[in-house]
C-alpha positions in Angstrom: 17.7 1.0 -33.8 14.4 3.2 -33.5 14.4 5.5 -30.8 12.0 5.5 -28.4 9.3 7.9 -27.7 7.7 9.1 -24.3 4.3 10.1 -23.8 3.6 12.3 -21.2 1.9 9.4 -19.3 4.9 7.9 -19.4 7.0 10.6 -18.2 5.0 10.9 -15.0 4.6 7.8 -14.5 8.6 7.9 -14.0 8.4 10.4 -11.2 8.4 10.1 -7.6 8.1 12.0 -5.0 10.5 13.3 -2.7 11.3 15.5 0.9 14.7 17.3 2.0 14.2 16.5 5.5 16.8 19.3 6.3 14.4 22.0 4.6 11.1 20.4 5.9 9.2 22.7 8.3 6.5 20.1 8.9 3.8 22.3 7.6 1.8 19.2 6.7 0.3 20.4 3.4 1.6 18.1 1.2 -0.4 15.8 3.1 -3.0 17.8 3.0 -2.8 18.0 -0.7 -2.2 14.8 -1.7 -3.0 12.2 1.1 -2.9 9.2 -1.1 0.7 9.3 -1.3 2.1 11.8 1.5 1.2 11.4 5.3 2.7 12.5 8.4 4.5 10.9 11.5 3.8 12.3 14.8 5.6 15.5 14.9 3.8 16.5 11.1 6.9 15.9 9.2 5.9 14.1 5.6 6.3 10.1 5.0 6.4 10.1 1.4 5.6 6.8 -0.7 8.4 5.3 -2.5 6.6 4.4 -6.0 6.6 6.4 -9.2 3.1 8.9 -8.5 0.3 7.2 -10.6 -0.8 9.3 -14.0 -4.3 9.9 -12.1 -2.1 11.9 -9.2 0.6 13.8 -11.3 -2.0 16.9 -11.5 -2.1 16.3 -7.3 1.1 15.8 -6.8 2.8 19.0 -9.3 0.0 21.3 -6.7 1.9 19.7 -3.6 5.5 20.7 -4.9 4.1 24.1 -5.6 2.5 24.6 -2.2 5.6 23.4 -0.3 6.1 26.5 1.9 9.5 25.3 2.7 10.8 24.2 -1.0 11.6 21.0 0.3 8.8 18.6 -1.6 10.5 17.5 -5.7 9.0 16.3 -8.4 12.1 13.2 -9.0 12.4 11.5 -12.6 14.3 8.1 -12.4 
């Protein structure tokens, strides 16, 4: 049996996004950051989308993490 090898482009692909609502401030940058997958509900705490973040957005989304003020935004593999 060969084993199998990941790209990096397959590696993100397998991530997703995701908020510890007990450490979110509701700063809003995440959303700020990366819109196309992050928005806010009305009191600016983060609705994150479910799917794996798309190759094009892993650069976007890695930023978002790292801006977290509140170290609640992850970087999940599946």
């Amino acid at each position: 049996m060969a084993a199998t090898k990941e790209t990096k482009e397959t590696k993100e692909a397998l991530e997703t996004l995701k908020v510890n609502p007990i450490d979110c401030t509701g700063h809003g940058v995440c959303a700020e950051l990366l819109p196309e997958l992050i928005s806010v509900d009305e009191w600016g705490y983060p609705i994150v989308d479910p799917r794996p973040v798309p190759p094009q957005l892993a650069r976007e989304a890695r930023r978002a993490v790292a801006a977290c003020p509140a170290l609640a935004l992850k970087l999940m593999r599946r």
